[in-house]
C-alpha positions as CSV (number, residue, x, y, z in Angstrom):
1,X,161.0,59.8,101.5
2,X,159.0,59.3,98.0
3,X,159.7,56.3,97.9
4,X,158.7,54.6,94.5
5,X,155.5,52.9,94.7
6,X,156.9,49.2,94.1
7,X,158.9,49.8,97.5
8,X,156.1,51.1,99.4
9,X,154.6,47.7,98.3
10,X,157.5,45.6,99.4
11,X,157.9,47.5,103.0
12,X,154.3,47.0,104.0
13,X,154.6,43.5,102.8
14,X,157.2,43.1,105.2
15,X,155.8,45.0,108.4
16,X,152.5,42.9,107.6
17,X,155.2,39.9,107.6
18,X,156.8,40.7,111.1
19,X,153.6,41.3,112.6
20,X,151.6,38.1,111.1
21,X,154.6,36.0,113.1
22,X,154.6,37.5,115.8
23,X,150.3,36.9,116.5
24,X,151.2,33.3,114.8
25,X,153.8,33.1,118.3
26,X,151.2,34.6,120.8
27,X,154.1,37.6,120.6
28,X,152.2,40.3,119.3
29,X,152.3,43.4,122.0
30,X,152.5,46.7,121.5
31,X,155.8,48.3,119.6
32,X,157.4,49.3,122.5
33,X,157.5,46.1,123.9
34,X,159.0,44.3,120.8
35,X,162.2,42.7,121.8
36,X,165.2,41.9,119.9
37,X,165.4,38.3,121.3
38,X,161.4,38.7,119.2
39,X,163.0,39.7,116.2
40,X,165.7,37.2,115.9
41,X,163.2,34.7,116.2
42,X,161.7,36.1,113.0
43,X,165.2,36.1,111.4
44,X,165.6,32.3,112.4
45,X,162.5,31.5,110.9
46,X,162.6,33.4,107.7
47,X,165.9,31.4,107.2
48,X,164.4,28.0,108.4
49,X,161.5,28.7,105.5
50,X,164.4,29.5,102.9
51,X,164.2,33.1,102.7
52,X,167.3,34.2,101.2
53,X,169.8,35.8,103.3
54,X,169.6,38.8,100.4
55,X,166.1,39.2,101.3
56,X,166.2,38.9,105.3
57,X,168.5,42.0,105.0
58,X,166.0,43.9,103.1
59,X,163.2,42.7,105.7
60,X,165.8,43.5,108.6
61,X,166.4,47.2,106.9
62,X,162.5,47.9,106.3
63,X,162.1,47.3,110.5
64,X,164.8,50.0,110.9
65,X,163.6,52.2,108.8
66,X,160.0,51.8,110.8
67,X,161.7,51.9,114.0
68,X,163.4,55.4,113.0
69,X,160.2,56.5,111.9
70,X,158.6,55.4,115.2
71,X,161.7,57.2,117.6
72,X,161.5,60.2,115.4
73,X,157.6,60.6,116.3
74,X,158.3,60.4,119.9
75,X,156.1,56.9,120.0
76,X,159.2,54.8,121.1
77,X,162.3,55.5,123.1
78,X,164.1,52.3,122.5
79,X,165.2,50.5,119.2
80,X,165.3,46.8,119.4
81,X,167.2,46.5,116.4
82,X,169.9,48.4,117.9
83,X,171.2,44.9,119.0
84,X,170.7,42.9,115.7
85,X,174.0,42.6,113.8
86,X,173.6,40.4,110.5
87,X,176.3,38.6,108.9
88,X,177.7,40.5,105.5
89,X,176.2,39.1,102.5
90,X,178.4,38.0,99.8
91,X,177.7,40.3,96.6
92,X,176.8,39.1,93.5
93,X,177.6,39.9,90.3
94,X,175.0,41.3,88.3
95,X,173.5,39.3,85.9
96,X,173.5,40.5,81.8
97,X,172.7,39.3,78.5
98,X,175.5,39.2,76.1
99,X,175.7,41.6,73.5
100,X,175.8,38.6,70.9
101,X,172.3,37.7,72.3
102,X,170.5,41.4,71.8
103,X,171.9,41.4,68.6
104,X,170.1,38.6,67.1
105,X,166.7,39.2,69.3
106,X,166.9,43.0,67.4
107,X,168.1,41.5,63.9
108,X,166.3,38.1,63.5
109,X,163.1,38.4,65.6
110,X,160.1,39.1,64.1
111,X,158.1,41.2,66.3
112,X,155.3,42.3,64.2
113,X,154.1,44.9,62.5
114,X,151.1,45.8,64.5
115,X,150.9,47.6,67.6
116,X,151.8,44.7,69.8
117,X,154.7,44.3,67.6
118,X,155.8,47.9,68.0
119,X,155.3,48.7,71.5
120,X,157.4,45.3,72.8
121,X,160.3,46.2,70.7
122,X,160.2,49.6,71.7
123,X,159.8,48.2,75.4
124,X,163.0,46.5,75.1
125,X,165.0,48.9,73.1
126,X,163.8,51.7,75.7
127,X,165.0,49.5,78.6
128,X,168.2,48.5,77.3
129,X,169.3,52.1,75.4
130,X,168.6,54.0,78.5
131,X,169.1,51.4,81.4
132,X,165.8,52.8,83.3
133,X,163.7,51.1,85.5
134,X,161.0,48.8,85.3
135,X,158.6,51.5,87.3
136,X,160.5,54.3,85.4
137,X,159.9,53.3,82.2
138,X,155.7,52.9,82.8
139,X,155.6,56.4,84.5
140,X,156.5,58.0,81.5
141,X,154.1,59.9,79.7
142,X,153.8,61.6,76.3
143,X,155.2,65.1,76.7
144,X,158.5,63.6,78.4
145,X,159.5,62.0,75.0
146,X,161.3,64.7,72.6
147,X,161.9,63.0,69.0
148,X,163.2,66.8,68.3
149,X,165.8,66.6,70.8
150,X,166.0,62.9,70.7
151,X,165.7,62.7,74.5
152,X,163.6,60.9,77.0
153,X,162.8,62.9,80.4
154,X,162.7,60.3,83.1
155,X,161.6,60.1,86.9
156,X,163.4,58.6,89.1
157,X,163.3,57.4,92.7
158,X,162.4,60.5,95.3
159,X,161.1,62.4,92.4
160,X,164.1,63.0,90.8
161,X,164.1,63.7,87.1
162,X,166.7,63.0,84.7
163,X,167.2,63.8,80.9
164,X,168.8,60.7,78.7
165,X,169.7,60.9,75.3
166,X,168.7,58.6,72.3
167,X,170.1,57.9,69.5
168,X,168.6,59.0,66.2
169,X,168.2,55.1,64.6
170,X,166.0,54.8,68.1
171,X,164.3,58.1,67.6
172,X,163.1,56.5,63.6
173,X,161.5,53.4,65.6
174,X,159.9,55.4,68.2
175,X,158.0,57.4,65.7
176,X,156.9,54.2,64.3
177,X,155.8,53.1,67.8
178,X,154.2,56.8,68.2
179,X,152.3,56.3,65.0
180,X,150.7,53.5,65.6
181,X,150.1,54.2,69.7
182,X,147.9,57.5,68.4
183,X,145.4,55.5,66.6
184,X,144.6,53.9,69.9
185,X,144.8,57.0,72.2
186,X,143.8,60.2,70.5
187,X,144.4,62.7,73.8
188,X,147.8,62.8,74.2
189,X,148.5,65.2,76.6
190,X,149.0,64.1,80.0
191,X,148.5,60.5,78.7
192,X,151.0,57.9,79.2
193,X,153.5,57.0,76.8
194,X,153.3,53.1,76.8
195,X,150.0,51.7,76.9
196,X,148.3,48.3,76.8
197,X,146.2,46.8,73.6
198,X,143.4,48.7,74.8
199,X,144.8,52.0,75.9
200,X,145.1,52.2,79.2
201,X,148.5,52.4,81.3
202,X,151.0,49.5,81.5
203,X,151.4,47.8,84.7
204,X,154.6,46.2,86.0
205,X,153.7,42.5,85.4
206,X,152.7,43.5,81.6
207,X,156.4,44.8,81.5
208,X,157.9,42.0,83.2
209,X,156.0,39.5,80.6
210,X,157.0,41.0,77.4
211,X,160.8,41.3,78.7
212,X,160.4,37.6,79.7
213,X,159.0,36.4,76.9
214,X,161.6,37.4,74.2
215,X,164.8,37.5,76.3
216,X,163.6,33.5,76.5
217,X,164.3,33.7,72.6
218,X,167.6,34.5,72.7
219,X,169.7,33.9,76.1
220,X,169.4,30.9,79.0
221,X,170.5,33.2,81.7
222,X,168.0,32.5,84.5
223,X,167.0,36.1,85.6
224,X,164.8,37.3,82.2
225,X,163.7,40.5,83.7
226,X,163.7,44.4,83.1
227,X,166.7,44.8,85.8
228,X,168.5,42.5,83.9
229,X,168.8,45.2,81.1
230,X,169.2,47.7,83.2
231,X,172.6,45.7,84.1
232,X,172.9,44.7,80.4
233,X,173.1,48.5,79.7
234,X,175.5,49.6,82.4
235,X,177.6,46.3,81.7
236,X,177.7,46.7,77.8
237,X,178.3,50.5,78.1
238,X,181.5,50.1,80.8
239,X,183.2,47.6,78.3
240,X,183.3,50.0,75.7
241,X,184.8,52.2,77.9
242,X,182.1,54.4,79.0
243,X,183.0,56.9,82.3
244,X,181.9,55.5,85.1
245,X,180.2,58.7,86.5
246,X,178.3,59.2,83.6
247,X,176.9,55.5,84.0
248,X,175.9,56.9,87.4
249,X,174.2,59.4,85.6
250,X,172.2,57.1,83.2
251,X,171.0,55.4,86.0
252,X,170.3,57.8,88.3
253,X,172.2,56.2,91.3
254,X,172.4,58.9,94.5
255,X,176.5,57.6,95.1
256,X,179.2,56.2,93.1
257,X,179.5,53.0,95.3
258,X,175.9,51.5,93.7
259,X,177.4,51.9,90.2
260,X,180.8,50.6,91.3
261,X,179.4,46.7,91.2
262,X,179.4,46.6,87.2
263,X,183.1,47.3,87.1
264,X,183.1,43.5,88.6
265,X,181.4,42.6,85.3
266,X,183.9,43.5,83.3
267,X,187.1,42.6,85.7
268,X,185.7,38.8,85.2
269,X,186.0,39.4,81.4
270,X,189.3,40.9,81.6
271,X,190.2,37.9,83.9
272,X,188.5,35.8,81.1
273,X,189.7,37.1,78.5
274,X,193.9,36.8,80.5
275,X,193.4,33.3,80.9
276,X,192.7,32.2,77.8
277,X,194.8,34.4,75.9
278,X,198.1,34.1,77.8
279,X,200.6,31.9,77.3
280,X,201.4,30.7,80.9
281,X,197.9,31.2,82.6
């Protein structure tokens, strides 16, 4: 499936989960003798310990995805998940940062000259011009950044690779960023494009931290992470009337219906934006 290494994470975490309750319940028995009476005792209990109701679905959905894998191998014949029907989750609304907010982090915040300084701004400005992903944006390396053509070439979930374009006032600071990068890592082929003080490749929680960190300057939204830009991107670009196929495009979403959730976004503002302007509503 190549599935991106973060989510490899998260469905073994899960499996680990499911199978750690079951020995905790003297239920543990071989997987073709897991019941779905079994697994909605798990579902109980994961709500019981306030588990989310977002996250039992994706818990639910990594034990189906197993229990395809398991049929399509020939090492079970029945699927006790074929009886487990969850209640529909109520959406919600992706969270953004006003446009107010990135304007004064990018115009009033002193970052720093020095390479710290650099590579966090270029961080943020990479995450929010583009709308890539957290895991996207520390798998790219060197040779996928043209300053010529003022693209980035990015890779996606499944190995899917996708060109976006920068804008030229982007392209200035990035040569900034390159200059001082280079200094620390003199091989640049092959090598990653963001790296850490001391050169070697960022890991997620670096990202996370430096997003963190200076979206807490500016904004009191509660979510301060990389997805929230990605969302600030999609949000920002939509309500300035960008096609919503080619927002698909940016983000590299497989359908239509995944990018459909940020025309919510904007419906609020236009309801916003109705109520306070006219006269009788």
């Amino acid at each position: 499936k190549r599935y991106s290494p973060h989510t490899v994470r998260s469905y073994r975490n899960d499996l680990d989960q499911f199978t750690n309750f079951l020995s905790d319940n003297e239920m543990l028995s071989n997987v073709n003798d897991i019941t779905s009476h079994q697994i909605r005792a798990w579902i109980v209990y994961l709500i019981d310990n306030g588990i989310s109701p977002v996250t039992v679905h994706r818990k639910i959905s990594c034990l189906r995805r197993f229990y395809n894998y398991l049929r399509k191998e020939g090492i079970v014949k029945t699927d006790p998940l074929e009886k487990i029907v969850l209640p529909k989750q109520k959406k919600k609304l992706p969270v953004f940062v006003e446009e107010e907010a990135l304007d004064r982090l990018f115009d009033s915040v002193n970052f720093g000259n020095d390479f710290s300084g650099l590579r966090n701004r270029t961080i943020i400005e990479m995450l929010y011009m583009t709308g890539i992903r957290r895991a996207e944006l520390t798998e790219i390396r060197y040779e996928d950044v043209s300053l010529f053509d003022a693209t980035v070439r990015v890779t996606g979930k499944r190995n899917k690779q996708r060109i976006i374009p920068l804008s030229q006032l982007f392209v200035t600071r990035l040569r900034e960023y390159i200059g001082a990068r280079n200094k620390i890592v003199s091989d640049t082929a092959g090598s990653w494009f963001f790296i850490t003080d001391k050169g070697n490749k960022l890991y997620d929680k670096y990202v996370y931290n430096i997003v963190k960190a200076y979206l807490s300057m500016v904004t009191t939204i509660e979510k301060k992470s990389p997805h929230v830009l990605r969302h600030t991107f999609a949000t920002h670009m939509l309500n300035r009337g960008a096609d919503l196929n080619a927002i698909k495009e940016f983000l590299g979403h497989a359908n239509l219906s995944a990018t459909q959730i940020y025309t919510h976004n904007t419906f609020e503002k236009l309801k916003r934006i109705h109520k306070k302007a006219h006269p009788r509503a």
